[in-house]
C-alpha positions in Angstrom: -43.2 19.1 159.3 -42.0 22.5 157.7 -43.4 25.9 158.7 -45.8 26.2 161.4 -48.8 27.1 160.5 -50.9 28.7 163.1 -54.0 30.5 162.2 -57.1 29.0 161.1 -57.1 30.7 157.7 -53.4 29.7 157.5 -54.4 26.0 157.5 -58.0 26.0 155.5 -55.6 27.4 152.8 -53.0 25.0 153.3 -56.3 22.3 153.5 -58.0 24.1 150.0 -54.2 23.5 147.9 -53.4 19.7 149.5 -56.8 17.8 150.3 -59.1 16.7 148.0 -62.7 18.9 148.8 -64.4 15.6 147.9 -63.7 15.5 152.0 -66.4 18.7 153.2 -66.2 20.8 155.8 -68.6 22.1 158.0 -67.0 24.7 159.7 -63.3 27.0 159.3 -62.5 25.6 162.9 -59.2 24.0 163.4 -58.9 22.0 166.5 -56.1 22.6 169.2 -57.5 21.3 172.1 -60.7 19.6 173.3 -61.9 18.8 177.1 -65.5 17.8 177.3 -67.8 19.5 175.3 -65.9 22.4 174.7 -63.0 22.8 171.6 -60.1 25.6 171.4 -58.5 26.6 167.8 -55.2 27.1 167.0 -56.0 30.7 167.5 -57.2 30.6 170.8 -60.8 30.8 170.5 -63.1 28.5 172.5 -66.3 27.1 171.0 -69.2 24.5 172.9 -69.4 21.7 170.9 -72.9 20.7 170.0 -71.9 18.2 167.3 -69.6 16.0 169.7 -67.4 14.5 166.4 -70.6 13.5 165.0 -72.4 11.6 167.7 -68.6 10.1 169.0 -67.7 11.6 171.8 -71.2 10.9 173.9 -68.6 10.8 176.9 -67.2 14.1 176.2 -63.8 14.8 174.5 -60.8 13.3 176.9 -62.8 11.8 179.7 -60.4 10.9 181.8 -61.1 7.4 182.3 -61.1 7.1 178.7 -57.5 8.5 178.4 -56.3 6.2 181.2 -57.1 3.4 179.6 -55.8 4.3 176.4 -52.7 5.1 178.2 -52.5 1.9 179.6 -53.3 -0.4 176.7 -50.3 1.7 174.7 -47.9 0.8 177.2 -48.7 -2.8 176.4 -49.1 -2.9 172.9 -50.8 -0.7 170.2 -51.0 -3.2 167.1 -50.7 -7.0 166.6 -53.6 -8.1 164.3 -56.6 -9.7 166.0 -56.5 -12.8 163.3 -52.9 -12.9 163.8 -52.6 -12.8 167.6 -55.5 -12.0 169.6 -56.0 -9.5 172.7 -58.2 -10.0 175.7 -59.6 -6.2 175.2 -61.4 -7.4 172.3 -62.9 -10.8 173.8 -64.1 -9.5 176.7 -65.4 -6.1 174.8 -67.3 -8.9 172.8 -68.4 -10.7 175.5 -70.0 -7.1 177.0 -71.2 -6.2 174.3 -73.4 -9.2 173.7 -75.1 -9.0 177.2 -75.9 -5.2 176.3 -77.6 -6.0 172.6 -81.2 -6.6 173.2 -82.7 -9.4 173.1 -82.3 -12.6 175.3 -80.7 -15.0 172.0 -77.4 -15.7 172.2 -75.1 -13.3 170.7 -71.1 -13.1 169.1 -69.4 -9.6 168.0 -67.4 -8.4 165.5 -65.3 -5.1 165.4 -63.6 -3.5 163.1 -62.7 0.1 162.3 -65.6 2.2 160.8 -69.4 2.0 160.4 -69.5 1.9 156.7 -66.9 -1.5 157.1 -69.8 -2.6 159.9 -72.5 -2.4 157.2 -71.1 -3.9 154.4 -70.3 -6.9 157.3 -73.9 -7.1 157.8 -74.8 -7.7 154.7 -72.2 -10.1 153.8 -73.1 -12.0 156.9 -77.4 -12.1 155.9 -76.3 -12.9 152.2 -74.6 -15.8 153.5 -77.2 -17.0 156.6 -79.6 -16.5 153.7 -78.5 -17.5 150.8 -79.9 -14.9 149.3 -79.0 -11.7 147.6 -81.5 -8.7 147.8 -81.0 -5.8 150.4 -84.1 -3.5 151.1 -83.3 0.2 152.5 -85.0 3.3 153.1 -85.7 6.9 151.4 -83.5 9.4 153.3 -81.0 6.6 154.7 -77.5 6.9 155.3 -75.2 3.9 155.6 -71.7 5.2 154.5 -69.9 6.1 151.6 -68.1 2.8 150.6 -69.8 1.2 147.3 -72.4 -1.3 148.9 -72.8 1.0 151.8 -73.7 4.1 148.9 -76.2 2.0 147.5 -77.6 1.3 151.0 -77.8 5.1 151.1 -81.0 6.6 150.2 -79.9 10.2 149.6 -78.2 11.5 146.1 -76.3 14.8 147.3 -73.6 14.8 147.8 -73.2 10.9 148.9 -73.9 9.0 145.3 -73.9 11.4 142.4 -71.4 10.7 139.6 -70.5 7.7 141.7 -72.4 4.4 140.0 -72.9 2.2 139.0 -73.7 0.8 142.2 -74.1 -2.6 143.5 -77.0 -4.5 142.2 -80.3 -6.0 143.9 -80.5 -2.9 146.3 -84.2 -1.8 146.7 -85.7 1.0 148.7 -88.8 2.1 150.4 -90.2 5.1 151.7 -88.9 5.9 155.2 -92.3 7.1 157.5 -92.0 11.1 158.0 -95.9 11.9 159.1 -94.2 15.3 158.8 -94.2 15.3 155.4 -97.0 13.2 154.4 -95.4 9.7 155.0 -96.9 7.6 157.4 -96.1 3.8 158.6 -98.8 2.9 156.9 -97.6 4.3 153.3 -94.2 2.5 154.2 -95.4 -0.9 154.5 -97.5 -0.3 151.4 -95.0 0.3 149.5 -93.0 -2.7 150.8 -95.6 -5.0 149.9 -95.5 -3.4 146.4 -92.0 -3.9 146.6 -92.4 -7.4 147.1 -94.9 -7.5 144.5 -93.4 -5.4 141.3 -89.7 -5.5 142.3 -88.5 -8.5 144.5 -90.2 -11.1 146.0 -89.4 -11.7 150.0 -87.5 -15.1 149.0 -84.8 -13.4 147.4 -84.5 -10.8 150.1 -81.6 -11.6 152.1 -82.0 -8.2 154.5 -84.2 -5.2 155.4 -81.9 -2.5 157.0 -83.1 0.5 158.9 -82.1 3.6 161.0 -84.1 3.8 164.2 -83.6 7.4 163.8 -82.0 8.8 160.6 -79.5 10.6 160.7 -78.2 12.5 157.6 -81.6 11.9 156.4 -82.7 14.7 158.8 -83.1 13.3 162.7 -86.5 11.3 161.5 -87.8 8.7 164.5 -89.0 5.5 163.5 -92.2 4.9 165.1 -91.9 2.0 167.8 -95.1 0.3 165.6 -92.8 0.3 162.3 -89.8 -0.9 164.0 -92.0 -4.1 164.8 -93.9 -4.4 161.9 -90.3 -4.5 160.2 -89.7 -7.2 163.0 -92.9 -8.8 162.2 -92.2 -8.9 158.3 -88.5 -10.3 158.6 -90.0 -13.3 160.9 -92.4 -14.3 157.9 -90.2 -14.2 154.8 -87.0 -15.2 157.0 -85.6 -12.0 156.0 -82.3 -11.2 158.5 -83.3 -7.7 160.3 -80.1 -5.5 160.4 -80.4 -1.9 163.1 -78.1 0.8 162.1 -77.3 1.8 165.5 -74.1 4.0 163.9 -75.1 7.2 165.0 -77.8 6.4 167.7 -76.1 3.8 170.2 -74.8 3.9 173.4 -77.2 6.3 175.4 -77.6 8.3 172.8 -81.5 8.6 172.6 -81.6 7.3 176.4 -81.3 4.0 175.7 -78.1 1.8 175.1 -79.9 1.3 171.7 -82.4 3.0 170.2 -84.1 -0.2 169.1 -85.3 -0.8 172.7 -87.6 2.1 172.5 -89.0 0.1 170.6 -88.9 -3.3 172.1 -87.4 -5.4 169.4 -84.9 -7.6 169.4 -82.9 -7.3 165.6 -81.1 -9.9 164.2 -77.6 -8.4 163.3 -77.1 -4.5 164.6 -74.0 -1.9 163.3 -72.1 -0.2 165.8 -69.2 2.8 165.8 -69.0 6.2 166.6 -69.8 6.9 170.5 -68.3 3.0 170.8 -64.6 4.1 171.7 -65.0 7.6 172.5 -63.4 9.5 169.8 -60.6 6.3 168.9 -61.6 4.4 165.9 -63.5 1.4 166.1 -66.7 -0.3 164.6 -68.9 -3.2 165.4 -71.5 -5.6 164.4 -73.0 -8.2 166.9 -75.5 -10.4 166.4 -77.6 -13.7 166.8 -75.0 -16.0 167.6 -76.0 -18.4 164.9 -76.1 -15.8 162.1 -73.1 -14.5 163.0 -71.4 -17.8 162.7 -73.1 -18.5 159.2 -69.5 -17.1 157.7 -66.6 -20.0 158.1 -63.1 -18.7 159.3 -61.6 -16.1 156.9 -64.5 -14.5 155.8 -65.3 -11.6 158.3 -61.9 -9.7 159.9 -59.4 -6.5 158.4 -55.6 -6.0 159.2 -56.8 -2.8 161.7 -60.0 -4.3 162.4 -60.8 -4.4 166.4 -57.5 -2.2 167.1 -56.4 -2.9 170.8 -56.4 0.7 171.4 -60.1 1.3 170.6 -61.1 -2.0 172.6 -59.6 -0.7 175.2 -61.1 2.9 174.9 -64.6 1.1 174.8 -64.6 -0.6 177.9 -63.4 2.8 179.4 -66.8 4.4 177.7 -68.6 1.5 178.3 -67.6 2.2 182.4 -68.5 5.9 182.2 -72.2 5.7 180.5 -73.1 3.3 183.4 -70.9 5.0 186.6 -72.8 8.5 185.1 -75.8 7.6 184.4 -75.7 9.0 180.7 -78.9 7.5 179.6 -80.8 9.6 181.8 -78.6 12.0 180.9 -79.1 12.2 177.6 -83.0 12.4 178.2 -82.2 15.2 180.5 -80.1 16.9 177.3 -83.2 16.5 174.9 -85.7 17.9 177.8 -83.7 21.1 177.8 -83.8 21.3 173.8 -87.3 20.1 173.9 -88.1 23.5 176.1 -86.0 25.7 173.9 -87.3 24.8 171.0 -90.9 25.1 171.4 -90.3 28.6 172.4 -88.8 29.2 169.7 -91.4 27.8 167.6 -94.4 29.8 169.4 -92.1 32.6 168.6 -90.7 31.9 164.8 -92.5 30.8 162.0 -89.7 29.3 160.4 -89.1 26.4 163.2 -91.5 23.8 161.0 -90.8 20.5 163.1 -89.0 19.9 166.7 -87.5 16.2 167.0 -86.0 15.0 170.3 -84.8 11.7 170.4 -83.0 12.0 174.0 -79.4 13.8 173.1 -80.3 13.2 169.2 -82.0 16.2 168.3 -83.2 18.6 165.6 -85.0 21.7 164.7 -86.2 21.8 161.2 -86.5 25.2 159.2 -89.1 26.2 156.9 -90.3 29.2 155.1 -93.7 30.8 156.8 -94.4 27.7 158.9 -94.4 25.3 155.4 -93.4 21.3 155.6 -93.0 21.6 151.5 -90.7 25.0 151.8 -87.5 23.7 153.1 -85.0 27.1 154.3 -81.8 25.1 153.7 -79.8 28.9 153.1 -81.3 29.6 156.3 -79.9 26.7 158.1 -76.3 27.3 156.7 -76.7 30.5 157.2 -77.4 29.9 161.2 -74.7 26.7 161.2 -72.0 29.7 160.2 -73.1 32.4 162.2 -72.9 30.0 165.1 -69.4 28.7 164.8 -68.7 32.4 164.5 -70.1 33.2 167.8 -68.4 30.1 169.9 -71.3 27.4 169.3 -70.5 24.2 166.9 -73.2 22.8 165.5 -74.1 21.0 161.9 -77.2 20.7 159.6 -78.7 17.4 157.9 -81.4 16.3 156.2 -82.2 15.3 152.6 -83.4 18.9 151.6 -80.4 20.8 154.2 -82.6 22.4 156.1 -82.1 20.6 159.4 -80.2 22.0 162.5 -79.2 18.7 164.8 -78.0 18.8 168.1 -75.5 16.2 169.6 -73.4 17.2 172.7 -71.7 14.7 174.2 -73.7 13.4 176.9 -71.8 14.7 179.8 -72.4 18.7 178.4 -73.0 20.9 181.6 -76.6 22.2 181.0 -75.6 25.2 181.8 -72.8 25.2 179.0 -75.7 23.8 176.8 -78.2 26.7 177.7 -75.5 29.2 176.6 -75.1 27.4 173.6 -78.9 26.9 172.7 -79.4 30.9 173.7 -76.7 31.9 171.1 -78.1 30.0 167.8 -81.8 31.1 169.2 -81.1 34.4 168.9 -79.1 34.0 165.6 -82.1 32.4 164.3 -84.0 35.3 165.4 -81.7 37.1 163.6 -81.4 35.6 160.4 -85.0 35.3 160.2 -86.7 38.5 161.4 -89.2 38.2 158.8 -90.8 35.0 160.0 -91.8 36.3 163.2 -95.2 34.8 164.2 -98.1 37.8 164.8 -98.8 38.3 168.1 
């Protein structure tokens, strides 16, 4: 390996000179050891980690169960290629995951290694139930950075500039943000417009949507637009595809966020808090849709890796033995509380979103939705990593400070954490302060 390097600034430099910076970095922090939801450095220094690997690690880092099982699947075998010679972890991870999925039809799953690989499944799976070719997305969307998955993506910087052309027949539609003017109603306007200047519904072969986005800045699909989205799919026979990437398994304080809303989709993503921190992806689906594509079609040399099956059932064991649903309700109760506070405190909290454990704060100048203080949510993201607290921004205009611990944070860890970027906020913006 050559000299050890031991210092944080010792390896960003050695990072700066031998990665590409295409790949960004939130933070100078570089990893030694993790245990739950706190990280050491190589330097010593011990940080709470409010970002969890973004949204991976709902069952903290190392849970122990999940490193047993690891363990044990290693000693057996780490690698043999699913379509080449299959592995009970991955049958019977399907067979679970298809009694989880909403719904009450019949379901088969997929895996394979990363959500952006899930999505581009989904879509090759509707195009060929459908026989169609058109893909609708939303404003604000983020669905990977792979070239169909870009295209998917409704946000320019830094995801798609310089990148196209991109894939053809992609459309989007305004996501609903009554925040900023946007309501369902406006949404489904502009999707019939859609249908009428741009595509018509036969050719669309899928509508996919974030039940909360993610990158695009924490926003909640109301329950009512998830169905009408239900409701238009059934009509035009238009496959319904849930990016559940970032907000499955207990994340918002359901196993999906789509059953906040009641709705049963017709193909759904899966990945990051999946396999607890080992890499592995999903889709699963109506089982006739899924089965539209003849042998061949679907599958990937890594695709499904032992290792992260087995990982998954271990995560799959923890959210139900620790209740981590509730607990991730519990997680966005104590950031709910925080942040109004703040709020009646600061101007320059505009918006508070809690989705269970999936949530955000989003800064403003003087208490203005159209004044977006992205400096000032850097600026706090730094300072925090600086003091001990890990945390990252989001949204379309960077002004959004989001909040996933994993799911098993202690809240008093968490209060310690949310106490240290409060008063950094104070801090950074001492000229916000509301009148008394």
């Amino acid at each position: 390996m050559g000299k050890v390097v031991s210092t944080n600034r010792e390896l960003q430099a050695l990072r700066d000179t031998q990665t590409p910076q295409g790949v960004g970095i939130q933070t100078g922090i570089y990893a030694d050891k993790a245990k739950n939801a706190e990280v050491w450095d190589v330097e010593g220094n011990r940080y709470i980690d409010l970002a969890a690997g973004i949204a991976v690690c709902n069952t903290g880092h190392n849970h122990p169960k999940v490193v047993a099982a690891v363990k044990h699947q290693l000693e057996r075998f780490s690698h043999t290629c699913f379509q080449v010679a299959p592995y009970d972890v991955y049958v019977k991870l399907a067979e679970r995951i298809n009694k989880l999925a909403p719904g009450d039809t019949p379901k088969k799953s997929l895996f394979v290694t990363t959500g952006a690989e899930a999505v581009e499944n989904t879509i090759k799976i509707a195009r060929r139930h459908t026989g169609r070719s058109a893909v609708i997305s939303f404003s604000g969307a983020f669905h990977g950075r792979t070239l169909l998955a870009m295209a998917l993506t409704g946000k320019v910087d830094p995801y798609k500039r310089g990148f196209g052309p991109f894939p053809a027949e992609v459309y989007h539609a305004p996501f609903p943000v009554e925040y900023h003017g946007i309501t369902v109603d406006d949404s489904l306007a502009a999707l019939e417009k859609l249908f009428k200047a741009d595509v018509e519904p036969e050719r669309v072969a899928a509508i996919i949507v974030e039940p909360v986005q993610g990158e695009g800045g924490f926003y909640a699909a109301p329950a009512g637009f998830l169905q009408m989205i239900r409701s238009l799919c059934d009509a035009h026979g238009i496959v319904m595809i849930a990016d559940e990437i970032q907000t499955g398994f207990a994340r918002t304080g359901k196993m999906f966020a789509v059953q906040h809303a009641g709705i049963e989709p017709d193909l759904m993503t899966m990945a990051k808090g999946l396999a607890g921190g080992f890499p592995l992806a999903g889709v699963v689906g109506k089982a006739n849709i899924m089965d539209s594509v003849p042998a061949g079609g679907l599958g990937g040399t890594f695709g499904g890796s032992p290792i992260g099956c087995a990982a998954a059932h271990a995560v799959l064991d923890v959210m139900q033995e620790e209740d981590l649903c509730s607990k991730a309700i519990a997680i966005g109760g104590q950031i709910q509380d925080w942040a109004e506070q703040l709020q009646a405190e600061l101007n320059c909290i505009g918006d508070i979103r809690v989705a269970g454990a999936m949530s955000a704060i989003e800064l403003v100048e003087n208490g203005d939705a159209n004044s977006p203080a992205a400096e000032l949510a850097r600026n706090v993201a730094a300072e925090a990593a600086a003091q001990g607290v890990i945390t990252l921004t989001c949204g379309v205009r960077g002004n959004v400070i989001r909040f996933l611990p994993p799911l098993t944070i202690d809240p008093a860890l968490l209060a310690e954490a949310l106490t240290t970027i409060g008063n950094i906020i104070r801090e950074k913006a001492g000229v916000v302060r509301k009148a008394s």
